[in-house]
TORKOLZA-939277 format. One line per field, with one value per residue (C-alpha): residue number from 1; z, y, x. Coordinates in Angstrom, 1 decimal, decimal comma, padded with zeros to 4 digits. Layout:
seq [NUM  ...]
z [Z  ...]
y [Y  ...]
x [X  ...]
END
This chain:
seq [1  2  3  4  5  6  7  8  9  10  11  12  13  14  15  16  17  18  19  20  21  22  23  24  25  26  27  28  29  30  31  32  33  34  35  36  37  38  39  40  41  42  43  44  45  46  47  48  49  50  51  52  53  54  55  56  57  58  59  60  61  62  63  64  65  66  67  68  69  70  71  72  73  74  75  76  77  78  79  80  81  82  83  84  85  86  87  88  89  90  91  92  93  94  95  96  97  98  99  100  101  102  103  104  105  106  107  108  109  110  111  112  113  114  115  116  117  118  119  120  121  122  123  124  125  126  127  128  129  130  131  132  133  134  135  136  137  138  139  140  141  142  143  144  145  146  147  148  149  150  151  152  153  154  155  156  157  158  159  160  161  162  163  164  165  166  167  168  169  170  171  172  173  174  175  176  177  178  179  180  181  182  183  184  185  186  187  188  189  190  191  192  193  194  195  196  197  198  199  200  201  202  203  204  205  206  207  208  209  210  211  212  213  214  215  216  217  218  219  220  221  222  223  224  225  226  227  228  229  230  231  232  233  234  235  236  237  238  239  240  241  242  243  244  245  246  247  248  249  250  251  252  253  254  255  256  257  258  259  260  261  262  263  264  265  266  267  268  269  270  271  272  273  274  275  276  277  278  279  280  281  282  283  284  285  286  287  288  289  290  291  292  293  294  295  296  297  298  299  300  301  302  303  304  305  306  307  308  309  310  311  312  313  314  315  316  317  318  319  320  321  322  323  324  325  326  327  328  329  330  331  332  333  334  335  336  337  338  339  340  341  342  343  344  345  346  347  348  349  350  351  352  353  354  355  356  357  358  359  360  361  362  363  364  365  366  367  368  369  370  371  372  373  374  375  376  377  378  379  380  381  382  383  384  385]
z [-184,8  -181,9  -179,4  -180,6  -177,9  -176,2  -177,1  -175,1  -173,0  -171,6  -172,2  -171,8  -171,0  -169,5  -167,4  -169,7  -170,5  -169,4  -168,5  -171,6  -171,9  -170,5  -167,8  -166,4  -166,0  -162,4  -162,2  -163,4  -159,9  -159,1  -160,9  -157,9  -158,4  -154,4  -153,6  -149,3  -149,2  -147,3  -149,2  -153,1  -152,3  -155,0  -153,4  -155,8  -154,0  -154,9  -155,0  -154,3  -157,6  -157,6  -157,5  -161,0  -162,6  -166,4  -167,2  -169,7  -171,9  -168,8  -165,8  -163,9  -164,9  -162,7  -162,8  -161,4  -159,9  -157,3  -154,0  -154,5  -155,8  -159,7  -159,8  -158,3  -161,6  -160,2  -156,7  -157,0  -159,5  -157,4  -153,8  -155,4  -157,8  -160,6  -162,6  -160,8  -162,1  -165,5  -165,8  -164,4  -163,6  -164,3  -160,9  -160,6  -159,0  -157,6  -157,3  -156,0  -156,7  -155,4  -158,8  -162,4  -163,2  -161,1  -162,0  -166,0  -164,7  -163,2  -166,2  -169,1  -166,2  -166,7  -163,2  -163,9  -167,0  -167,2  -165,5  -164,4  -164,8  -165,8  -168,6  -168,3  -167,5  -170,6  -173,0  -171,1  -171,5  -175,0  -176,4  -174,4  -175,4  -179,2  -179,5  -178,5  -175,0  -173,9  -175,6  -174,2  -174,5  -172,5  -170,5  -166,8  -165,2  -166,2  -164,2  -160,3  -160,9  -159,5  -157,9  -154,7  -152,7  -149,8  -149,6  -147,6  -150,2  -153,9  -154,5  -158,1  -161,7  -161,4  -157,7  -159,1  -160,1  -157,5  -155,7  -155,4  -156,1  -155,6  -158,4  -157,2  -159,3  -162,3  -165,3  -164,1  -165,4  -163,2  -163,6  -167,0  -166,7  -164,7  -166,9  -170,3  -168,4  -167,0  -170,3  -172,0  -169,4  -171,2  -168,0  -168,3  -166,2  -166,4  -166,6  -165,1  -162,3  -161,4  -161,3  -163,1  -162,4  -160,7  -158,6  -158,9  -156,5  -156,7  -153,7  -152,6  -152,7  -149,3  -148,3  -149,8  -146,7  -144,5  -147,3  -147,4  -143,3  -142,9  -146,0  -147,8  -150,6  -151,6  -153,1  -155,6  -158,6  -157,7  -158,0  -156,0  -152,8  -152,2  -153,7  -151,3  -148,3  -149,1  -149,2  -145,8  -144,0  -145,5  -149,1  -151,8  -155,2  -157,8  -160,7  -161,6  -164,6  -166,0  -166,7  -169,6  -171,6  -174,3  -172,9  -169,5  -170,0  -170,1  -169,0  -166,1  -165,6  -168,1  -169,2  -170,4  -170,9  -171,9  -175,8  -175,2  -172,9  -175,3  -178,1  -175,9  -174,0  -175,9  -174,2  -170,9  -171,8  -172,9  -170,1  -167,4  -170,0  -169,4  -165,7  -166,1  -168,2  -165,7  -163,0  -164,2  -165,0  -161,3  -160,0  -162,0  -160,8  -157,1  -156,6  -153,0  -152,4  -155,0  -152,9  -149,7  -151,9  -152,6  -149,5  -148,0  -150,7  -149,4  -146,1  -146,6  -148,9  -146,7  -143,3  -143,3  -145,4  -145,7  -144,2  -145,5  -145,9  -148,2  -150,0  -150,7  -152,8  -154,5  -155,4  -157,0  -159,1  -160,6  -163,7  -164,8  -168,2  -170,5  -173,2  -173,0  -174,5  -176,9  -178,0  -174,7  -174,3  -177,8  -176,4  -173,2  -174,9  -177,2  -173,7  -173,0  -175,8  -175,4  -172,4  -173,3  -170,9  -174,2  -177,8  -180,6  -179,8  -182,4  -180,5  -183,4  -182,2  -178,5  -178,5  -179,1  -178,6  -180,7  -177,2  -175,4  -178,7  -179,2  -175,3  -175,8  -179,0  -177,3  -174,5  -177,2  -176,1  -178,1  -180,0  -178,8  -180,4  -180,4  -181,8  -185,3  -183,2  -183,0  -184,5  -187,8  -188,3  -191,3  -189,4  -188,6  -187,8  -184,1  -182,6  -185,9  -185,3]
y [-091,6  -092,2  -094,7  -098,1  -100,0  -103,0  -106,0  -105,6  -108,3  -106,6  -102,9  -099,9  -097,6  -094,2  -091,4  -089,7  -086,3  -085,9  -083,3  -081,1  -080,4  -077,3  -079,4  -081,6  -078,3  -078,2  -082,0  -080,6  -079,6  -082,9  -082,9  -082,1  -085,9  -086,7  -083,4  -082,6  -079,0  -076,9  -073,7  -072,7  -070,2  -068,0  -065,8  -065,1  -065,8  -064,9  -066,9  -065,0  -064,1  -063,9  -061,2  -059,4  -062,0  -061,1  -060,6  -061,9  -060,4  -060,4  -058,7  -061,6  -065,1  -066,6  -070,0  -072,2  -076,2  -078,5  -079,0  -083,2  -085,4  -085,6  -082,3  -083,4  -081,3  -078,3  -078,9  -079,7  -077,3  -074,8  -076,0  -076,7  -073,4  -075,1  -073,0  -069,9  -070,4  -071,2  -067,5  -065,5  -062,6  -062,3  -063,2  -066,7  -066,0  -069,6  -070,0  -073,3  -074,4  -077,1  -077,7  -077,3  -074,3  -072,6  -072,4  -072,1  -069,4  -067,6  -068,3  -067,0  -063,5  -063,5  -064,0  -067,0  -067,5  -070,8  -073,9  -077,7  -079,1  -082,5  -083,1  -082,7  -078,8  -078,4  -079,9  -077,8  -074,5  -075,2  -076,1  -073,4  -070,5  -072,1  -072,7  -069,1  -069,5  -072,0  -074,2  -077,4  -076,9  -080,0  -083,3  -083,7  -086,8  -090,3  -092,9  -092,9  -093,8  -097,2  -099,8  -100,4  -102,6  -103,9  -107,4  -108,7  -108,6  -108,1  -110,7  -110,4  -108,3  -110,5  -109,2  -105,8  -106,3  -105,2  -103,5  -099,8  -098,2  -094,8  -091,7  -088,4  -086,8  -087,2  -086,7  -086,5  -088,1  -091,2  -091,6  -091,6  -094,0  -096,5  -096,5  -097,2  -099,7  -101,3  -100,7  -102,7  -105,6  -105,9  -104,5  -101,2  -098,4  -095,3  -092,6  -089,9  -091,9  -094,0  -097,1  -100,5  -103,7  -101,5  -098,5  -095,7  -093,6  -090,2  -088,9  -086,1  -087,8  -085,7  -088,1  -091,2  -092,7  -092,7  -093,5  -096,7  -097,1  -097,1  -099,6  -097,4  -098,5  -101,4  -099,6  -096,6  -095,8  -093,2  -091,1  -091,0  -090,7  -091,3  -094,7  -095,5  -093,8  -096,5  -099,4  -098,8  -098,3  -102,1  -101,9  -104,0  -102,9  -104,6  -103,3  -100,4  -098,2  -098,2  -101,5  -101,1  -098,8  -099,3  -099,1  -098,6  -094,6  -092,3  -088,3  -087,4  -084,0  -081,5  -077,8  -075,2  -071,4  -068,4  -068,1  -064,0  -064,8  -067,6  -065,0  -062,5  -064,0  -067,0  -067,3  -067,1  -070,0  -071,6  -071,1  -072,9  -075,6  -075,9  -075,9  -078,5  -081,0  -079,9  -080,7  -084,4  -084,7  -084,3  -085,9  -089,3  -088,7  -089,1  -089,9  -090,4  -086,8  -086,0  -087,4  -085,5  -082,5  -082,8  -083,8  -080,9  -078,7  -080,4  -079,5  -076,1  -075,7  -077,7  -077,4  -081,6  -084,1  -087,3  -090,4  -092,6  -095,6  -093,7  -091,2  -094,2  -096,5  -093,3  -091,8  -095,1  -095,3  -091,7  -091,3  -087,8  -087,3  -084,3  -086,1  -084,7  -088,1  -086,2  -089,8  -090,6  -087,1  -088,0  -091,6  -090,2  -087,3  -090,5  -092,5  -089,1  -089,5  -093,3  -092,8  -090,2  -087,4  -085,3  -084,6  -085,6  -082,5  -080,6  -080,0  -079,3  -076,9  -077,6  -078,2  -076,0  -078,7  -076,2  -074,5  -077,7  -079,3  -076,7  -077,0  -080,9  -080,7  -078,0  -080,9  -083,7  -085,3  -086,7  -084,5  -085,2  -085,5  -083,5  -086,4  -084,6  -082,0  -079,3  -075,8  -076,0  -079,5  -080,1  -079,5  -083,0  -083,7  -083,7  -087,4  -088,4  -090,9]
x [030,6  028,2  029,8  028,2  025,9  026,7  024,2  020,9  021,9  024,2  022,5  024,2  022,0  022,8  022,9  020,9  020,9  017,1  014,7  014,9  011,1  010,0  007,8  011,2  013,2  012,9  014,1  018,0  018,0  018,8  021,7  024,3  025,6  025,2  026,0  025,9  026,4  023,7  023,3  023,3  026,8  027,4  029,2  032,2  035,5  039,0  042,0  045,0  047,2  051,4  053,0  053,9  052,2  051,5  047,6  045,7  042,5  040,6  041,5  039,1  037,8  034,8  034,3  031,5  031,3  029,4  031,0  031,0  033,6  032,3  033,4  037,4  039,4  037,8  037,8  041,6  042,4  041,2  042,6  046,2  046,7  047,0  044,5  045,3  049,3  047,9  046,0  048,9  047,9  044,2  042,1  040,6  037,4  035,2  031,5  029,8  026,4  024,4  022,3  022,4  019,8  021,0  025,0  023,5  021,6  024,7  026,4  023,4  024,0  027,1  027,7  030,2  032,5  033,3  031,3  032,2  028,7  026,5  025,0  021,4  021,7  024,0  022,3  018,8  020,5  022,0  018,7  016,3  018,5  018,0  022,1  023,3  024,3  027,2  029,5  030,7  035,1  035,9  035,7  035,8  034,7  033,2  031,6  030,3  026,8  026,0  022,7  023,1  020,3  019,2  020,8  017,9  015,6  017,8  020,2  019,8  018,5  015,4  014,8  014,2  010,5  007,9  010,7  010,8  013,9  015,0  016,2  017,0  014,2  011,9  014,2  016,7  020,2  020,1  016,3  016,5  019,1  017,3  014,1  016,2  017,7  014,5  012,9  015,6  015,1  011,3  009,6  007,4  007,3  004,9  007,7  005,5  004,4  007,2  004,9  005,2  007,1  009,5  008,4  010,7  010,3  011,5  014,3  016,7  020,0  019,9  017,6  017,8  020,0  017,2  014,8  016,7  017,3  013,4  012,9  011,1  013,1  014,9  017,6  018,8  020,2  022,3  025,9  028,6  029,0  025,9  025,9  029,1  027,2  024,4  027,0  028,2  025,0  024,5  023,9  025,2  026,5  024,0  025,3  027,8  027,2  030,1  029,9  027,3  029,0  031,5  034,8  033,2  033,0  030,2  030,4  029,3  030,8  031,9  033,5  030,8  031,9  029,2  029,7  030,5  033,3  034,5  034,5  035,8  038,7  039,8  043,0  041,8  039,6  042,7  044,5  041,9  041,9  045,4  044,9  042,0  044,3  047,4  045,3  044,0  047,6  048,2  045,2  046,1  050,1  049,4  045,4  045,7  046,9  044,5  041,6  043,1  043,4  039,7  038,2  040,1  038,0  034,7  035,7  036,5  033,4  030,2  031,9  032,4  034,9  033,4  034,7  037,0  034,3  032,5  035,3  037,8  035,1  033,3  036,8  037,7  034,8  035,1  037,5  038,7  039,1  040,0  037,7  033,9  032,8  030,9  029,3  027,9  026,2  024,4  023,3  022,5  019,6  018,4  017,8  015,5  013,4  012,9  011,6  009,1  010,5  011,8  011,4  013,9  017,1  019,2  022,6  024,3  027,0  026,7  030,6  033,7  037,0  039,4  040,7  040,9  042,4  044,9  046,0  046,4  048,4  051,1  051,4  051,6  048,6  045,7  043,1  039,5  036,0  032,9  031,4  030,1  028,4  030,9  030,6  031,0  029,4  027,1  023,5  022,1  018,7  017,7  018,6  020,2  023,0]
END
């Protein structure tokens, strides 16, 4: 069953899993979670394999994620080995991506495999391709998406009206997020528009820093790290995501793979789903490495890490998590139809947890849940609960 809501009081709204019609494509772009990275590099690189290691179905697999910290199993998994040992001897080959159409456009080409990606492109490329073209296999990351405002002039919720505060871009998951949230508060907002008792006001994460240092805007709802690269140029935490969801989880980041190659190679997919849950093994073992590990990945990826005022709060307030939260995703495309950016969606098959399941019972860990919309499930009516 869906994950229940908190009372409206308290709302948990979401990230939501916006942007599905035809007209909010383009706004998936936004969907780098605070990504800093200059170029969209797709440029397919190689990790070197052992010697005499045995090979699987495939001879290669080409995987696919963002160069930010939401993305941390992959950027670990890749820096450390740990997925390249899982596959043996069949390559690991790494793409980046700095926004979601374009890595589900890589991966409908069959340019990449396998994809770390949010939520909003998923459930776009699941539903545009009527079903046929990606499965969601596993979880990644929850949490990192937080308020931040100018203290000056927010010092509370009720602050908020006539303020303008900033999204990345229309539909997209945190904008989405921030009009459930104001529409549960009782205050309306013209989604199209951004105007109402709050003005949101549409911005590059790339951007919204200065955005905020010329007042422009009073403050953002916004992923991490650019909602700790806010807090120390002066902002203040208002409110932190997390915080209105049941059991303070929502995804953020998960696992898709091309149907063909799931079809095609099932144990390769296994196998980087044994690096993925080896690797949030390692990254919850020894998270300080794991953030050193990472940032060291940024580095090597966008040419700068980021600094240790921004990484250390954004790196505490991101969870990874072999669980996709299949619950969350379904809230999340119900908080895109509320606010009139989407029409009721069938994702009725848009997971596949057997690999992932198999993989967790071999290491006697938990099964996870696709939430009743798994292959196989009874068809359900779009948005049913």
């Amino acid at each position: 069953m869906p994950a229940a809501r908190k009372p409206r009081a308290t709302a948990r709204r979401g990230v939501a899993a916006a942007a599905v019609l035809p007209l909010l494509s383009g706004a998936l772009a936004a969907c780098g979670y605070g990504s800093h990275a200059t170029t969209d590099d797709t440029a397919v690189k190689a990790v070197p394999v052992a010697a005499g290691a045995r090979k699987l179905s495939a001879d290669t697999v080409r995987i696919g994620y963002f160069p930010n910290l939401t993305h941390a199993t992959a950027l670990v998994g890749v820096q450390e080995g740990l997925f390249q040992k899982e596959l043996g001897g069949t390559r690991l080959k790494t793409a980046t991506f700095n926004a979601g159409p374009s890595e589900i456009e890589a991966l409908n080409a069959g340019s990449v495999d396998i994809g770390w990606i949010g939520p909003s492109p998923a459930i776009n490329g699941f539903t545009r391709s009527g079903g046929t073209s990606l499965r969601i296999i596993g979880g990644s990351a929850s949490g990192g998406v937080k308020l931040v405002v100018n203290p000056d002039r927010i010092t509370s919720v009720d602050d908020l009206k006539g303020k303008n505060i900033a999204t990345p871009q229309l539909g997209n998951t945190q904008d989405v997020a921030l009009l459930d949230w104001i529409s549960e508060k009782g205050w309306k907002v013209d989604a199209q528009s951004g105007k109402g008792d709050v003005d949101v006001v549409r911005t590059d994460n790339k951007i919204t820093p200065e955005a905020y240092a010329s007042g422009s805007v009073d403050g953002a709802w916004v992923p991490e790290p650019t909602a700790s690269r806010l807090v120390a140029d002066g902002a203040k935490v208002l409110l932190d995501e997390s915080d209105l969801w049941p059991d303070k989880k929502f995804v953020v980041t998960h696992i898709v793979v091309s149907q063909r190659f799931l079809k095609d190679h099932p144990d390769v997919v296994e196998a980087v789903l044994r690096g993925s849950v080896r690797t949030n093994e390692w990254i919850k073992a020894d998270p300080d490495r794991a953030k050193t590990s990472a940032n060291a990945a940024l580095k090597a990826l966008s040419g700068k890490e980021l600094p240790a005022n921004v990484i250390d709060p954004a790196w505490e307030s991101i969870e990874t998590t072999d669980d996709p939260l299949a619950a969350t995703l379904r809230a999340q495309a119900d908080h895109a139809v509320k606010a009139g950016l989407s029409d009721k969606l069938d994702l009725n098959g848009i997971y596949d947890l057997a690999p992932l399941n198999s993989v967790l019972k071999d290491l006697g860990r938990p099964q996870v849940s696709d939430g009743g919309l798994g292959v196989g499930h009874p068809h359900r009516e779009p948005g049913s609960r």
